[in-house]
C-alpha positions in Angstrom: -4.3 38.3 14.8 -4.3 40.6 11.7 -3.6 37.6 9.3 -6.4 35.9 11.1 -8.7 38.9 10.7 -7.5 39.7 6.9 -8.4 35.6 5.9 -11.7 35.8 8.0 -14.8 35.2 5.1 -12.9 32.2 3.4 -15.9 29.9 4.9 -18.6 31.3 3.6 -19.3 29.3 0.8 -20.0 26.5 3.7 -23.1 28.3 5.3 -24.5 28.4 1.6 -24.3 24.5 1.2 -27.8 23.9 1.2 -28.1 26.3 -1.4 -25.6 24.9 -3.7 -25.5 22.6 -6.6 -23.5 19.1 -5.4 -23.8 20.5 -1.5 -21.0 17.7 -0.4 -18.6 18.7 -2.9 -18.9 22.1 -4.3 -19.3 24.0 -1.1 -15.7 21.9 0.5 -13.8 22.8 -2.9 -15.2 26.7 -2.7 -13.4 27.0 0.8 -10.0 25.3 -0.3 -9.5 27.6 -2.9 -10.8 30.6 -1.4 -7.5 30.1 1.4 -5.3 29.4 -1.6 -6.6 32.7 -3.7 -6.3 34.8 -0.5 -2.8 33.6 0.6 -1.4 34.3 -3.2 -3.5 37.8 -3.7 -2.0 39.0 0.3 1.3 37.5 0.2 1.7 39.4 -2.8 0.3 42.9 -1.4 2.4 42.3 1.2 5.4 42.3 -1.4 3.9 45.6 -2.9 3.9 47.6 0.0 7.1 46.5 1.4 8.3 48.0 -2.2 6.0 51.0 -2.3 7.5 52.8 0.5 9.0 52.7 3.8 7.4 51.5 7.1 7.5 54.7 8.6 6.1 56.8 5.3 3.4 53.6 5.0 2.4 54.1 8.7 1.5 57.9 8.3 -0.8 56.8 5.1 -2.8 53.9 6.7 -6.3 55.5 6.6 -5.6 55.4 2.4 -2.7 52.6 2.3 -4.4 51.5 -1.0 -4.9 54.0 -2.7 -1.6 55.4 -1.5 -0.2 52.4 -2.9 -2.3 52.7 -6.1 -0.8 56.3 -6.5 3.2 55.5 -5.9 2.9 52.1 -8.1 1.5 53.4 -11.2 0.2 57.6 -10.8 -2.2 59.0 -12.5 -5.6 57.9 -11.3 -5.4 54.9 -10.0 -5.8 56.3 -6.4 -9.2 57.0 -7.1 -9.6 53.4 -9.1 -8.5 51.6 -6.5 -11.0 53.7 -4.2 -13.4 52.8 -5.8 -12.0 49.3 -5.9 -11.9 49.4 -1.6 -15.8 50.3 -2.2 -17.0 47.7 -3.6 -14.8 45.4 -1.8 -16.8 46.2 1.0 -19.9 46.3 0.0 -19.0 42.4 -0.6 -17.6 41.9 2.6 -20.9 43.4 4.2 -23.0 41.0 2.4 -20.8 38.1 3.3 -21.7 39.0 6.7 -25.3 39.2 6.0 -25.4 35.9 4.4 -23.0 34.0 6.9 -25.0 35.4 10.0 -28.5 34.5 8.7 -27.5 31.4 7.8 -26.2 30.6 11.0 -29.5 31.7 12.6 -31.4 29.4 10.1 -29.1 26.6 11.5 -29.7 27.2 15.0 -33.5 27.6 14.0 -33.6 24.0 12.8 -31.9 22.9 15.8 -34.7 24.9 17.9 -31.4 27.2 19.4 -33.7 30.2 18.0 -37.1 30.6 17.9 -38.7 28.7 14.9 -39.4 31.8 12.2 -35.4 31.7 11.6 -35.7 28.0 10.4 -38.4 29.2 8.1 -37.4 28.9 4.1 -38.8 31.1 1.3 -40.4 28.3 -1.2 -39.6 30.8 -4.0 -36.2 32.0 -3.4 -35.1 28.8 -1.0 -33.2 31.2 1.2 -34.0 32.1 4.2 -35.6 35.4 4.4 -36.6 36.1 7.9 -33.5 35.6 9.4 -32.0 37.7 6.6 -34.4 40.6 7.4 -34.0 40.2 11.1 -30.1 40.7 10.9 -30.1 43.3 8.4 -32.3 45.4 10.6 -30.7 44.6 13.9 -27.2 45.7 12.0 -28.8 48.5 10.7 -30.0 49.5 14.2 -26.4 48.8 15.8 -25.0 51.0 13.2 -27.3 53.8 14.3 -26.4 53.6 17.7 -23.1 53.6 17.1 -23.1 56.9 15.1 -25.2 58.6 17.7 -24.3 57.3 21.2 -20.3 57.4 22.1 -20.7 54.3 24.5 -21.7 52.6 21.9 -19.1 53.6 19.2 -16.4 52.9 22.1 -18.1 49.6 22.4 -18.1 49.3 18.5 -14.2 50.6 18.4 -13.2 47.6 21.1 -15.0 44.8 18.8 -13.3 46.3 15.7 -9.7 45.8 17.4 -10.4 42.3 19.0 -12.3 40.9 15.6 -8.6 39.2 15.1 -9.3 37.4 18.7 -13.1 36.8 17.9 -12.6 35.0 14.2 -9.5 32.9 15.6 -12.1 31.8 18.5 -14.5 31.1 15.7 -12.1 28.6 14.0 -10.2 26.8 16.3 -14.2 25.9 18.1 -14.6 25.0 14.6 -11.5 22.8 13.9 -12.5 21.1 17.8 -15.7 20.3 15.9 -14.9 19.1 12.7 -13.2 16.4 14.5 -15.5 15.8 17.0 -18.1 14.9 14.5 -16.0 12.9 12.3 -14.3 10.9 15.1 -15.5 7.7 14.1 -13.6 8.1 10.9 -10.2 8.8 12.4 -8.8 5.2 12.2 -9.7 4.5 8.9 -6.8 5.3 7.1 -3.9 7.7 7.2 -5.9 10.0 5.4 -8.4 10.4 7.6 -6.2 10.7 10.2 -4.8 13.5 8.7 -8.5 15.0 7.4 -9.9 14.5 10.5 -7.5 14.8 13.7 -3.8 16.2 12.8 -4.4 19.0 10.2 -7.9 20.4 12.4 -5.9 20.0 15.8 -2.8 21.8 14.6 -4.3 24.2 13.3 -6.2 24.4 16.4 -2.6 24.7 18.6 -1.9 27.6 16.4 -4.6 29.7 16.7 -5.2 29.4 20.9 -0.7 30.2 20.5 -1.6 33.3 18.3 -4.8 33.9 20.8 
């Protein structure tokens, strides 16, 4: 569930398709490489912190593993580097979100799942900017809560642990409808077969085993 949670983002690039030069290619090539790149950049953090320290020294530094890291590896100030480093990372992460939730709501606005300002496009920008304000407010709001109510923050804290269980959800629904749409293309050649039914459906099987 970790792994799951650590990989989750590697789609966004496909919520942004309509937004993107060549949509049915570029957007399909984005995701493929973003699962390479993350399974090279964790498999080899994974390989760092074995070698940095012990489990038990690693467990007592997990609210700075990073920068921990950062300091054993190389010294000096590289802590702080890669502090900065976490930082940004998340600021990146956080508008990842942004742009993959308010893209979803424009989808289910043009399917008439939400009500009809969230299908609405900006003829300047092409994005849409409703649904982008709407979830950036009602994030914002959440937050707030969060910091000032302790039901909520509980609520919050429970999310936080089960976001392995949530994203796995998200995919393998995702994987059920990938070939559920392209089922008429199963029998075409091995290929297909493979594109359409064996890879999504195994990966599928996974996921509700890891679930």
């Amino acid at each position: 569930l970790i792994a799951v949670f650590l990989s989750a983002g590697w789609d966004a690039s496909l919520h942004v398709n309509e937004e993107t030069k060549r949509p049915s290619v570029n957007p399909g090539r984005a995701v493929m490489l973003s699962v390479v790149g993350l399974g090279v950049v964790y498999a080899i953090m994974m390989v760092a912190f074995q070698g940095v320290a012990s489990e038990h020294v690693m467990n007592n530094n997990t609210a700075a593993g990073l920068s921990f890291a950062a300091q054993r590896l190389v010294g000096g100030g590289w802590d702080k580097a890669m502090s900065v480093a976490i930082l940004m990372s998340s600021v990146a992460s956080t508008q990842i979100g942004f742009v993959t939730l308010s893209r979803i709501c424009y989808a289910m606005g043009s399917d008439q799942l939400l009500p009809r300002p969230f299908a609405m496009v900006n003829k300047r920008l092409r994005t849409p900017v409703f649904g982008t304000v709407v979830v950036g407010l009602l994030l914002i709001f959440v937050v707030l809560l969060s910091i000032y109510l302790s039901t909520v923050a509980n609520a919050f804290g429970t999310i936080l642990t089960s976001t392995g269980i949530l994203f796995g959800t998200f995919y393998a629904f995702g994987a059920l409808a990938n070939t559920w749409f392209f089922r008429s293309q199963i029998r075409q050649s091995f290929k297909s077969f493979l594109l359409v039914a064996a890879i999504p459906l195994s990966s599928v099987a996974v996921l509700v085993w890891i679930i």
